[in-house]
C-alpha positions, 0 to 999 in steps of 0.5 A: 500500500501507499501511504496515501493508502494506509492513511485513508484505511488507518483513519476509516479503522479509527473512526469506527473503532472510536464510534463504537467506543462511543455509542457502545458505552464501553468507554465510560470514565472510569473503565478500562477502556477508557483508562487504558485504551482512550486515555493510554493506549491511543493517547500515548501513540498520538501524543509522541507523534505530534511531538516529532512533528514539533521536534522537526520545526526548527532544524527543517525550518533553519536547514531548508530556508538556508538551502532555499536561498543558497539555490538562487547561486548568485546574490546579483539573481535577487535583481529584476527576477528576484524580486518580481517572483518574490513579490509575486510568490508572497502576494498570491499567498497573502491572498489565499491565507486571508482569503481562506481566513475570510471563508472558513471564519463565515461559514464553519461557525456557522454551522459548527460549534464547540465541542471540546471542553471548556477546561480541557484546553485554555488557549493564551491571547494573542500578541499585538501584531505591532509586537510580532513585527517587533519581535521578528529580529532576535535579540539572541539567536541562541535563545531563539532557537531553545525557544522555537520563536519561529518568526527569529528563526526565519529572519535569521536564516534567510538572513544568513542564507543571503551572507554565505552567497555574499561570501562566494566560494570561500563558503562552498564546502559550508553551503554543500554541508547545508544541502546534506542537513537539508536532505537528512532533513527530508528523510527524517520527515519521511521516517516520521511520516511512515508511522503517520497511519497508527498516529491516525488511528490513535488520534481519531479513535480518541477524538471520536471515543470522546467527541463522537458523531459531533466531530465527524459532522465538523470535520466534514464542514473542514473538508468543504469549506478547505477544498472550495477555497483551494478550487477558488484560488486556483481558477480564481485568483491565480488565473486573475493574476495571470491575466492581469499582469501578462495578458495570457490566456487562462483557459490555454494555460490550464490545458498546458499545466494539466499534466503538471497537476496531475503528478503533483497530485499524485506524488504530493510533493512540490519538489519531486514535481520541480521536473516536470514543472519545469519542462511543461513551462519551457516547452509547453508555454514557452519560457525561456530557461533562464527565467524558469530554472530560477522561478521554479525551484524558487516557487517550489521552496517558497510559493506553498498557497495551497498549505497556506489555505490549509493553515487559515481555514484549521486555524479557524476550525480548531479555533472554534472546536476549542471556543477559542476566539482569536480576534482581528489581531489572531487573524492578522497574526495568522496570515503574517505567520503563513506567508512567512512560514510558506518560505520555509514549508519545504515541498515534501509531503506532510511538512505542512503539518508541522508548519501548522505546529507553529501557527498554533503555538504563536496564537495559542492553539493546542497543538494537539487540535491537528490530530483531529484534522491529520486524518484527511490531511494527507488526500487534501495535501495531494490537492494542495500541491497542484495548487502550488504547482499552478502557482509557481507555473503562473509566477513563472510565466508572468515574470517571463512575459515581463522580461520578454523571455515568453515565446508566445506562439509557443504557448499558444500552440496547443500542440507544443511540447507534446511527448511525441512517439520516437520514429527511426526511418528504415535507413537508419535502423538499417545503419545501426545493425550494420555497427551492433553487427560488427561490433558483435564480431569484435 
């Protein structure tokens, strides 16, 4: 099985097992069940896979931001294309946060209601939003990193990654010790997530146990109101966008990038898909690779709209399970928090997660509120990452028609880059026998 596979299985075992608890009766405070299965077993296994998740914040964050600005290989590149994908990137994902905070906040509300207890959790308030701009620049970075004040630690690392590219080669062996960490990183989130499909179980067992029929009916309202916000950004404001700034055809265009959001869906990962991005926008649309070796790379390193979605609308719905209300300056907290995490948000599979660990902590929401969500997580992931692919798709040819790199009867060429079936005419193949034959007689 995939892990996709094992996911959906582990969370359908955990569902019915916690309904069963629940309606059964055979959980009631007090019994062994609930002693020892609820409360130990389920407890035990889900608690010590969230705490791995939040073990991997910092170190991924830190190795990953670093790597990502060492990709751009020269500090003069952070010019006219730089700053236009940049700015781009951080506005589409300014967009989808505020976006999904402004949907999920309307409708979940609405038609859910608390329903963990009052006294199980008392969420601290919110800073200003003048103190979490104050506060990004660290005034010990040691001290911010044994704290894990994620906005510090992402100032830093950027801000480091910048120095060793102004270094140069003197920083060489340093920068190819930043990619090894970087990798190892991967594959730790990978050993983490392999166990993903037990800790589902746990945690969904021991919600429903708990909770029972009333966290189902919420959950499918997170599912809902999560994918029509992600439909929405893709054919609406990403396809906005390319139209204002470059002129192009958005119809043309998703018949182009379809291909792309196929295996992004499939592979759930923006930098396994970095390939085929890349030769769908150069040979499909047209983009000079000049623009599109940077832009994609950079896209899949920084440009995560589709996880920002998801961070504003579970924050949101963790919020209101727990009655927790965040207020305006939680909400702006949120969205600063997101666009400055998505730089950060390596595109692996599941790091969302652990991403969505920070935002809770910055505006006190229990960590623990992702185990209610990690159940359909890994399926809507798949449908997050074609979001983000057709972001950096979008950013990367408007950066390109912005710099004349756009060969536009390329792109408007349906049949343009199209994998066609290699044909070797009778002379050749008669030549090439000819050599395999002498070369079998030595």
């Amino acid at each position: 099985m995939t892990l996709t596979t094992k996911v959906l299985v582990a969370m359908g075992l955990g569902i019915i097992v916690g309904l069963t608890i629940n309606l059964t009766g055979i959980g009631v405070e007090g019994s062994f069940i609930d002693e020892y299965i609820v409360g130990g077993l389920f407890y035990i296994v889900g608690k010590m896979f969230i705490t791995a998740l939040k073990m991997l914040v910092v170190p991924l964050v830190f190795f990953s931001l670093i790597a990502g600005v060492l990709g751009i290989g020269d500090v003069r590149k952070l010019g006219s294309v730089g700053l236009k994908s940049f700015g781009l990137y951080m506005l589409t994902t300014a967009i989808a946060i505020a976006t999904a905070i402004g949907l999920a906040a309307v409708v979940i509300p609405f038609f859910s209601t608390p329903t963990a207890s009052a006294t199980a959790f008392t969420g601290k308030e919110a800073p200003p939003i003048s103190d979490v701009l104050i506060n990004i620049i660290p005034n010990n970075v040691v001290d911010a990193f044994a704290s894990g004040n994620m906005l510090q630690i992402i100032f830093f690392s950027i801000l480091l990654g910048i120095s060793l590219l102004m270094v140069g080669k003197k920083a060489k062996s340093l920068a190819e010790g930043v990619e090894v960490m970087n990798e190892a990183m991967m594959n730790m989130v990978n050993i983490v997530m392999s166990v993903a499909p037990y800790a589902v179980f746990a945690l969904l067992a021991k919600a429903v146990a708990e909770l029972g029929l009333d966290l189902l009916a919420q959950l499918a309202v997170y599912v809902v109101v999560l994918i029509v916000a992600l439909l929405f950004h893709l054919f609406g404001t990403l396809m906005f966008i390319l139209k204002l700034f470059s002129g192009l055809s958005p119809k043309r265009f998703l018949t182009k990038i379809r291909d792309a959001q196929v295996f992004a869906f499939s592979m759930a990962s923006s930098n396994a898909t970095i390939p085929v991005t890349l030769r769908t926008v150069t040979k499909r649309m047209g983009v000079d690779n000049s623009v599109a070796s940077f832009t994609v790379p950079f896209g899949a390193t920084i440009n995560m709209d589709g996880t920002a979605i998801m961070q504003g609308v579970a924050t949101v719905f963790i919020a209101n399970v727990y009655g927790v209300d965040l207020g305006i300056s939680g909400y702006l907290t949120v969205i600063l928090m997101s666009v400055l995490a998505s730089i950060g948000t390596a595109g692996v599979p599941g790091v969302g997660l652990i991403m969505l660990s920070m935002v809770f902590v910055q505006v006190g929401l229990p960590v623990e509120g992702i185990g209610l969500i990690l159940g359909v997580d890994r399926l809507l992931d798949m449908v997050r990452t074609s979001v983000n692919v057709t972001g950096d798709a979008v950013v990367t040819c408007v950066v390109a028609k912005s710099e004349d790199e756009l060969d536009e009867t390329v792109f408007t060429d349906v049949n343009a880059g199209l994998v066609e079936e290699l044909e070797i005419d009778d002379a050749s193949e008669e030549a090439l026998a000819e050599v395999v034959h002498k070369v079998e007689k030595g």
